[in-house]
C-alpha positions as CSV (number, residue, x, y, z in Angstrom):
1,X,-20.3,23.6,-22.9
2,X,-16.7,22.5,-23.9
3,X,-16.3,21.5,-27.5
4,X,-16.4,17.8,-27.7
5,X,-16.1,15.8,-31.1
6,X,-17.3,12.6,-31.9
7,X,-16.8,11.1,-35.4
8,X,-16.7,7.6,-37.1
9,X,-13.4,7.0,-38.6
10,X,-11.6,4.1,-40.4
11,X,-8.3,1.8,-38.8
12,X,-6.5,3.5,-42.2
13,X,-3.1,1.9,-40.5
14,X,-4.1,-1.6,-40.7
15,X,-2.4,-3.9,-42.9
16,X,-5.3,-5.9,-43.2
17,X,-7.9,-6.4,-46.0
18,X,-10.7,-6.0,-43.9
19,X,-10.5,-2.8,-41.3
20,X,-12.2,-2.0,-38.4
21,X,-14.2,1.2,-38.0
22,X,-14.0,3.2,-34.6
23,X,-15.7,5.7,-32.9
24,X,-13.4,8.7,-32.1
25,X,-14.2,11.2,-29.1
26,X,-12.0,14.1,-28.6
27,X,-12.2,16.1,-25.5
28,X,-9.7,18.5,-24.8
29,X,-6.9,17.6,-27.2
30,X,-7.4,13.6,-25.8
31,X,-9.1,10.9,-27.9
32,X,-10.3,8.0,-27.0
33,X,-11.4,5.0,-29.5
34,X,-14.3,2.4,-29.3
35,X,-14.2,-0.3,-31.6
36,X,-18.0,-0.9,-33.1
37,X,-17.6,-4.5,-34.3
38,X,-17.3,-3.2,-37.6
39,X,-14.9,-4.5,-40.4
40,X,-15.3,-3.1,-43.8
41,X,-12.9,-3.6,-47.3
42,X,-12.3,-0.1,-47.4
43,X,-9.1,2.0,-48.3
44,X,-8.4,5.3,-46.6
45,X,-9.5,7.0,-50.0
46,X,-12.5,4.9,-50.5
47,X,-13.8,5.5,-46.7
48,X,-13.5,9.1,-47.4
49,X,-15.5,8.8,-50.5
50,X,-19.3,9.6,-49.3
51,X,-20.8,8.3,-52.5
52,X,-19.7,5.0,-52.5
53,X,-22.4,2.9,-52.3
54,X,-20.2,0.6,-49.7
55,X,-18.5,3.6,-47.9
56,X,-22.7,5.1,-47.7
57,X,-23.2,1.0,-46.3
58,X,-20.8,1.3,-43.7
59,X,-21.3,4.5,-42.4
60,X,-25.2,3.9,-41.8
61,X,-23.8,0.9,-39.6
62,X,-22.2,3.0,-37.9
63,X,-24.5,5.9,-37.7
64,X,-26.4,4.8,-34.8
65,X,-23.3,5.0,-32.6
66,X,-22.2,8.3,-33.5
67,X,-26.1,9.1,-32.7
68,X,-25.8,8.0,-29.2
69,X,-22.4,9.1,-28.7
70,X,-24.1,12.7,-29.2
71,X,-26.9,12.2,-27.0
72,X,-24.5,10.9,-23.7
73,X,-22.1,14.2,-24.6
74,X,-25.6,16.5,-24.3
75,X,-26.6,14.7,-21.2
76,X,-23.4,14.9,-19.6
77,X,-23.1,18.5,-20.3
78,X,-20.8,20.2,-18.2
79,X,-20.1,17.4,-16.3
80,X,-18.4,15.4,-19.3
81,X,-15.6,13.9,-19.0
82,X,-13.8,10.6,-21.1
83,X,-14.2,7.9,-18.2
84,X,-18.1,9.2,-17.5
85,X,-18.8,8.8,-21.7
86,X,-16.9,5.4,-21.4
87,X,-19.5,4.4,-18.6
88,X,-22.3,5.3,-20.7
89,X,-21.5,4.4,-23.9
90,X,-19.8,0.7,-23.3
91,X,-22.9,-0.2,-21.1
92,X,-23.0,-3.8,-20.5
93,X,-19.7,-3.9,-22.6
94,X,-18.2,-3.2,-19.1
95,X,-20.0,-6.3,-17.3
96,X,-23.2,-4.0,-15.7
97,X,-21.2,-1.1,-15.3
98,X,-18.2,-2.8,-13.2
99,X,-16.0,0.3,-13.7
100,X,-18.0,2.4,-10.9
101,X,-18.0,-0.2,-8.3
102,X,-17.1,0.3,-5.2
103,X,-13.3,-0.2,-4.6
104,X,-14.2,-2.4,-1.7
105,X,-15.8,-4.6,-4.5
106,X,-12.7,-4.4,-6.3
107,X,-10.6,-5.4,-3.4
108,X,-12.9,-8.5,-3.1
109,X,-12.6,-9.3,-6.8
110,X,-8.5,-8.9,-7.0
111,X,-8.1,-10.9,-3.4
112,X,-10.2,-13.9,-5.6
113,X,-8.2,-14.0,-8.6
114,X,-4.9,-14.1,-6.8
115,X,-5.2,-16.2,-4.4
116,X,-1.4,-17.1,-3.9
117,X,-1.3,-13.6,-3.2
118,X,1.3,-13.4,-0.1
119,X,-0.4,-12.6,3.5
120,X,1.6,-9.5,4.5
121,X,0.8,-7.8,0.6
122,X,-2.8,-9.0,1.2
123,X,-2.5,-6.7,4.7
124,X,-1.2,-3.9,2.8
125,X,-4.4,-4.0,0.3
126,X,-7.1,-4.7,3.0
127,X,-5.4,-1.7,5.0
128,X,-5.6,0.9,2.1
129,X,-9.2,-0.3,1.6
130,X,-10.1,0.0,5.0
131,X,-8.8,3.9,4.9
132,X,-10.7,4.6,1.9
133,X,-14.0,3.2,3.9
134,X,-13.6,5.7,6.9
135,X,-12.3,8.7,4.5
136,X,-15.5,8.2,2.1
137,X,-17.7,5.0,2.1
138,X,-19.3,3.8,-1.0
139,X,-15.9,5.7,-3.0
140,X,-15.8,4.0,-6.5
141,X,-13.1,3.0,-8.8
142,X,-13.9,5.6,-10.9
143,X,-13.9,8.6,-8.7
144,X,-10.1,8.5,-8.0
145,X,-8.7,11.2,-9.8
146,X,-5.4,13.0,-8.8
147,X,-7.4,15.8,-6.3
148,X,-9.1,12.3,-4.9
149,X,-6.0,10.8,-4.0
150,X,-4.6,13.7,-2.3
151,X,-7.4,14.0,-0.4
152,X,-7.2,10.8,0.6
153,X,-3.4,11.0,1.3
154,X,-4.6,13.7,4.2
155,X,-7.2,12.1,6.0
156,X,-4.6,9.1,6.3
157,X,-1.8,11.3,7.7
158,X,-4.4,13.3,9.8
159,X,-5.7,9.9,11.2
160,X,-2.2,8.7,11.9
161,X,-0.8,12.0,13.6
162,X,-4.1,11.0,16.0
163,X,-3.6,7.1,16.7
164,X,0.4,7.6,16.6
165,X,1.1,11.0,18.3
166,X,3.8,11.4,15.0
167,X,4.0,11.9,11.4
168,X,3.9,9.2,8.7
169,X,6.8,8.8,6.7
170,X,6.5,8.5,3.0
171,X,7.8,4.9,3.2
172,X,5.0,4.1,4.8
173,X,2.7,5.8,2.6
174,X,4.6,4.4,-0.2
175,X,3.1,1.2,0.6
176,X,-0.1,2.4,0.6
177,X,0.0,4.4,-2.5
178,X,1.7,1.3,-4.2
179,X,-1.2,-1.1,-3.0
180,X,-4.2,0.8,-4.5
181,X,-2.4,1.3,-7.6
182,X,-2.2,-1.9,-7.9
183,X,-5.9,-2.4,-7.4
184,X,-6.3,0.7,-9.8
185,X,-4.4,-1.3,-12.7
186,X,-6.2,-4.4,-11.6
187,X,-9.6,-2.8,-12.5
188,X,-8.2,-0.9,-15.3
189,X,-6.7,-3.8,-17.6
190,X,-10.0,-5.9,-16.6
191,X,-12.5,-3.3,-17.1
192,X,-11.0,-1.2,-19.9
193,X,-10.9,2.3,-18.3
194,X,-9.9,5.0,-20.1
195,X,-5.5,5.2,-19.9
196,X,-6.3,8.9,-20.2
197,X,-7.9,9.2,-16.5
198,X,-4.8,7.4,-15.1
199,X,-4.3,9.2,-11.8
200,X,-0.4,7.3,-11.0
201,X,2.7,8.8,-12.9
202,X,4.5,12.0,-13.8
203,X,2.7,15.1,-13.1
204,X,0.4,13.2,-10.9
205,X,0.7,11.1,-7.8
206,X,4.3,10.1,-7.5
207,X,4.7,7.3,-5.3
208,X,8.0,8.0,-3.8
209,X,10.6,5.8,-2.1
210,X,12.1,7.5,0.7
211,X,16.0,7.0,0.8
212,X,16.1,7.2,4.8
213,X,15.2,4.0,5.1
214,X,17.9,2.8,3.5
215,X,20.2,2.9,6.3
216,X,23.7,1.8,7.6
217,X,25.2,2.0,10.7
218,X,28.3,3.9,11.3
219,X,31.4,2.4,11.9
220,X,31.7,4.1,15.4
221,X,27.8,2.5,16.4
222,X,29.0,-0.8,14.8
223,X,31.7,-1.4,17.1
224,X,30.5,0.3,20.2
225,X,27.2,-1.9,19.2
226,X,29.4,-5.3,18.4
227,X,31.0,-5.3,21.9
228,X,27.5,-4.6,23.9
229,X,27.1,-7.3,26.3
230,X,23.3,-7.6,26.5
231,X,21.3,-6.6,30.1
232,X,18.6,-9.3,30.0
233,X,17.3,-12.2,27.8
234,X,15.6,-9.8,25.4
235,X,18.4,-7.9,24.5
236,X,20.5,-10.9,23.8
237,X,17.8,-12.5,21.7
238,X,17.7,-9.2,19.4
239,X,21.2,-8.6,19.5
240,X,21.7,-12.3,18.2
241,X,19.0,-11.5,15.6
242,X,20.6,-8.9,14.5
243,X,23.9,-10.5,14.2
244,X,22.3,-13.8,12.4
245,X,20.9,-11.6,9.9
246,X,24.1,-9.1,9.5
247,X,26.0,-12.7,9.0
248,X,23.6,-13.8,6.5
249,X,23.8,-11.1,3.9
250,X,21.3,-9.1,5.5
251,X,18.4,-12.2,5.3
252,X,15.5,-10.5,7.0
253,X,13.5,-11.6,9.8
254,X,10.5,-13.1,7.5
255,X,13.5,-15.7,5.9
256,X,15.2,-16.4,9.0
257,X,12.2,-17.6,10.4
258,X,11.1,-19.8,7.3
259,X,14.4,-21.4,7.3
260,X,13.8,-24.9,7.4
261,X,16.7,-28.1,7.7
262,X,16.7,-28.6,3.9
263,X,17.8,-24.8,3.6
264,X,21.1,-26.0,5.7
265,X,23.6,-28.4,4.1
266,X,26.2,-30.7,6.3
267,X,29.1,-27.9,4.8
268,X,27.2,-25.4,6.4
269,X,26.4,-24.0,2.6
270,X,22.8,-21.9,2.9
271,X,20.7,-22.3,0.3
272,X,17.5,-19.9,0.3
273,X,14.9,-18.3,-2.0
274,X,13.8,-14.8,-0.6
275,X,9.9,-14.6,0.6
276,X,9.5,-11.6,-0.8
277,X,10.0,-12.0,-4.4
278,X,8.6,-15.5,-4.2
279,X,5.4,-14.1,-5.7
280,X,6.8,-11.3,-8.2
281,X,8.6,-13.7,-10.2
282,X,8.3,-17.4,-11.5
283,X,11.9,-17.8,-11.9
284,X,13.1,-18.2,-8.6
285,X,16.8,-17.8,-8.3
286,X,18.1,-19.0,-5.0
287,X,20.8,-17.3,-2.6
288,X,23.8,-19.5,-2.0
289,X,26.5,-18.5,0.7
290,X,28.5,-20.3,3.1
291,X,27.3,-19.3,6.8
292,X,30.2,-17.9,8.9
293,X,31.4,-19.9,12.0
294,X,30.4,-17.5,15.0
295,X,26.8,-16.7,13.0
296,X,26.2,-20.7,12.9
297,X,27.4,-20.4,16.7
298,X,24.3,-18.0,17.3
299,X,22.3,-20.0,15.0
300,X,22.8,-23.7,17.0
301,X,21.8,-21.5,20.2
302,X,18.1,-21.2,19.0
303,X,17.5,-23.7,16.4
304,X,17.3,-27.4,16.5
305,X,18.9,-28.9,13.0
306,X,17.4,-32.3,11.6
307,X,18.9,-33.1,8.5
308,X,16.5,-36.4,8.0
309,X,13.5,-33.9,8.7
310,X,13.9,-31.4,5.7
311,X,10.6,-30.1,5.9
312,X,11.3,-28.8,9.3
313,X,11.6,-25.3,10.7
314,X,15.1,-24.7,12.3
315,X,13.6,-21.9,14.7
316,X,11.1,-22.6,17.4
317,X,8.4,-19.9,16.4
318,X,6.8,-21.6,13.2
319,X,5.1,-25.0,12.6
320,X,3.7,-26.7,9.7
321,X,0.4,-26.9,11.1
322,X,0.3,-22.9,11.2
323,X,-1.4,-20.8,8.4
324,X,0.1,-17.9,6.9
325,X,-2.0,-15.4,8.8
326,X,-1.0,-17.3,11.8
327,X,2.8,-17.2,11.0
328,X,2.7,-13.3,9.5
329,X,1.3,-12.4,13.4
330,X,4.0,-14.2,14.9
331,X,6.4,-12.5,12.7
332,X,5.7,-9.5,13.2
333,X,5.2,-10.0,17.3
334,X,9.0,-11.2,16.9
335,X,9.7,-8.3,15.0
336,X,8.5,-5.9,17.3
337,X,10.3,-7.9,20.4
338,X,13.6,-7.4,18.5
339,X,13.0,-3.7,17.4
340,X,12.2,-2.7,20.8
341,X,14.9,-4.1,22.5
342,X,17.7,-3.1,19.8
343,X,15.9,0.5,20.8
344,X,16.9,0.2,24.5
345,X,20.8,-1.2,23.4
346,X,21.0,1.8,21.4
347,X,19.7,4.0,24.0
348,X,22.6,2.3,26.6
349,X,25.4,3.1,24.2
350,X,24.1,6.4,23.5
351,X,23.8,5.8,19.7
352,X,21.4,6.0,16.8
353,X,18.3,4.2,17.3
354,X,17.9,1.2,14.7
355,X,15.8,-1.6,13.9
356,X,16.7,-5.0,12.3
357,X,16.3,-3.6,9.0
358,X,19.5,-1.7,9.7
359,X,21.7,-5.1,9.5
360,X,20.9,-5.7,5.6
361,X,22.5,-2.0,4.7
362,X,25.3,-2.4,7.2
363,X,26.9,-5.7,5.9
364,X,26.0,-4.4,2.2
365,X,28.0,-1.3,3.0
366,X,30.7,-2.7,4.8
367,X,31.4,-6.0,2.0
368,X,31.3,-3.0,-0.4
369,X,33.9,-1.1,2.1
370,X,35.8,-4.8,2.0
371,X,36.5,-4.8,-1.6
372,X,33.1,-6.8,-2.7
373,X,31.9,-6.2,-6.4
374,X,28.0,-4.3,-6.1
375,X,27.1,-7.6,-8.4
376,X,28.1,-10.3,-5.8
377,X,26.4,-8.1,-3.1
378,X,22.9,-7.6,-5.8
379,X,22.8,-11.7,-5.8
380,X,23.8,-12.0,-1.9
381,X,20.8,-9.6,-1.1
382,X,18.5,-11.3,-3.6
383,X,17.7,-8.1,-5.9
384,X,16.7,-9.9,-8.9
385,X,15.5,-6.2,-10.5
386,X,19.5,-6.2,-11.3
387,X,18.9,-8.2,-14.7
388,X,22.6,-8.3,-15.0
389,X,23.6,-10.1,-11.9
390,X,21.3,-12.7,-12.4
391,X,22.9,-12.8,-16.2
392,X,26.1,-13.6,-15.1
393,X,25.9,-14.4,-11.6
394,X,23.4,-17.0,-11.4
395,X,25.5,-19.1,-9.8
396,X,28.4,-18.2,-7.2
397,X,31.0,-20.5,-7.0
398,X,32.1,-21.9,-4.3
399,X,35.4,-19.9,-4.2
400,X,33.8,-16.8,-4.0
401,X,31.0,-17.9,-1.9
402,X,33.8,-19.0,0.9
403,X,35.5,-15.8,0.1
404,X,32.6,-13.6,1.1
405,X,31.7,-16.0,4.0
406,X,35.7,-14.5,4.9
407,X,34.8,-11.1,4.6
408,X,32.0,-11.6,7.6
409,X,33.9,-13.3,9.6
410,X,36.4,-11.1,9.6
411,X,33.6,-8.4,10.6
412,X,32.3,-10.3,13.1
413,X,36.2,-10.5,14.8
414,X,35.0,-8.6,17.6
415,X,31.6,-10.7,18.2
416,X,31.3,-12.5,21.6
417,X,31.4,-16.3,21.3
């Protein structure tokens, strides 16, 4: 058997009359601490003193843990490891053994206790969940470890490659990864598992972020793309889509749609907060730009404006009545409508396939190309992780805000009215 070490030792560091006493458990160069509910007036020197009648006090407090500390390390055996002792040793210190429940339980438990949790992040959780179910029912919290993950990372490609007739990219498995580490932390901050076990990080599962989805046309698609006069209704829907979002900073679909007549003012001055960090954040700094003539053009063509009914969508495809299930499946049918069709443009003009993602990176690229500071852009595109933008750019004024409204239009020159 490996050597393991278990001792009782004092919290010498504390500045505090009264210090707590711990039980330490080294295993492999790592050691972990549980607090015994023991506070003693002890110095460093004194605690280390045997025949002090208060040191001798203390320490037969403590004894019986060190006692059972040694019995779960002989029962373990071979099979010891820090989160396994943590199990049995915190007993119904962990709420009945919640650490190895199942991380469908988890799921269920995180879902409760955020329940402003938006729908399409709530997707991404259930999804990752369901995978585990089919790759290993019953799987517990506690039995992801690094060779877990990978394992699971496999059956998920494999299972893909099947339904999809392709690979998954890593975006996509970025978004998995992402969600159960979130359920990982969830369970490890409210259960107090062992930050040694850890399975996310350096040297162990790397979530990575893969830069090809980050993408913006070239100049050459652009125009050829620009000047395409659309075969059908579909294609002029998506290509107006695309050209509503390109004018609007690169506002995805999810914000176009939730654009309501309070978003819109009489100068044509938008005024949005972005869906997606609506939840990450509770300071909410809203996007302010002026919307270009021809993109307010496309925009009157599919949205009826009411400024005396604020609480009103613009766009046909959402009501108030709908729930956010409801709205995230009509979405995401309009998504697809667009993506496909932009596919069969790009297939006519004999360029590189794109999807309405695309427009975001092209007008960032191209304002950049222009002459636009990377701060204006960060606040135009609503990346609050820039801390300095939002530092001194909470705010653009209506000079500059007309001035980039300019540079689009001038972009847009060659845009069918």
């Amino acid at each position: 058997m490996r050597k393991i070490r278990a001792k009782i030792i004092l919290d010498a560091k504390s500045k505090e009359e009264k210090k707590s006493i711990f039980l330490a458990v080294t295993h492999e160069r790592t050691t972990r601490q549980y607090s015994l509910g023991i506070d003693v007036k002890l110095t460093k020197d004194e605690f280390n003193n045997h025949r002090l009648k208060v040191t001798k006090e203390a320490l037969e407090l403590a004894e019986p843990y060190r006692i059972k500390a040694e019995k779960i390390i002989r029962e373990l055996d071979d099979n010891f490891s820090l989160i396994r002792f943590s199990e049995r040793f915190r007993g119904g210190a962990m709420t009945a053994d919640t650490s190895s429940r199942k991380i469908s339980d988890i799921y269920d438990q995180y879902i409760n206790d955020h329940r402003s949790l938006h729908q399409g992040t709530a997707d991404n959780y259930r999804t990752i969940v369901n995978h585990i179910t089919k790759f290993r029912s019953g799987l517990k919290i506690t039995d992801l470890d690094v060779n877990m993950i990978l394992k699971l990372q496999d059956h998920i490609r494999t299972n893909y490659r099947k339904e999809k007739g392709r690979e998954m990219s890593e975006t996509t498995m970025g978004i998995y990864m992402r969600a159960l580490r979130a359920l990982y932390n969830y369970a490890q901050d409210k259960f107090n598992l062992p930050r040694e076990e850890y399975p996310f990080g350096k040297n162990k599962i790397v979530i990575h972020t893969s830069e090809s989805s980050h993408r913006a046309m070239p100049d050459e698609d652009f125009n050829k793309f620009i000047n395409y006069k659309p075969a059908n209704k579909n294609e002029e829907f998506a290509h107006d889509m695309f050209f509503i979002s390109f004018g609007l900073a690169g506002m995805n679909t999810a914000d176009i749609l939730n654009l309501k007549n309070k978003n819109i003012k009489s100068n044509h001055e938008l005024e949005y907060v972005r869906e997606k960090t609506k939840d990450r954040t509770t300071k909410r700094t809203a996007i302010k730009m002026v919307i270009p003539t021809k993109v307010m053009s496309l925009i009157n063509k599919y949205a009826v404006l009411h400024s005396e009914e604020p609480e009103e969508y613009i766009f046909p495809f959402y009501t108030n009545t709908m729930t956010e299930k409801q709205k995230l499946r009509k979405r995401k049918d309009i998504n697809r409508r667009i993506d496909w069709s932009l596919k069969d443009i790009c297939a006519n003009l004999d360029i590189l396939p794109i999807t309405t993602y695309w427009a975001r990176h092209t007008i960032a690229t191209k304002l950049y190309n222009a002459g636009e500071s990377p701060a204006v852009i960060s606040k135009l595109l609503g990346h609050s992780s820039i801390k300095t933008t939002d530092t001194y750019l909470g705010q653009l004024g209506l000079d500059k805000k007309e001035e980039v409204a300019t540079n689009v239009s001038s972009l847009l020159a060659d845009l069918p009215t």
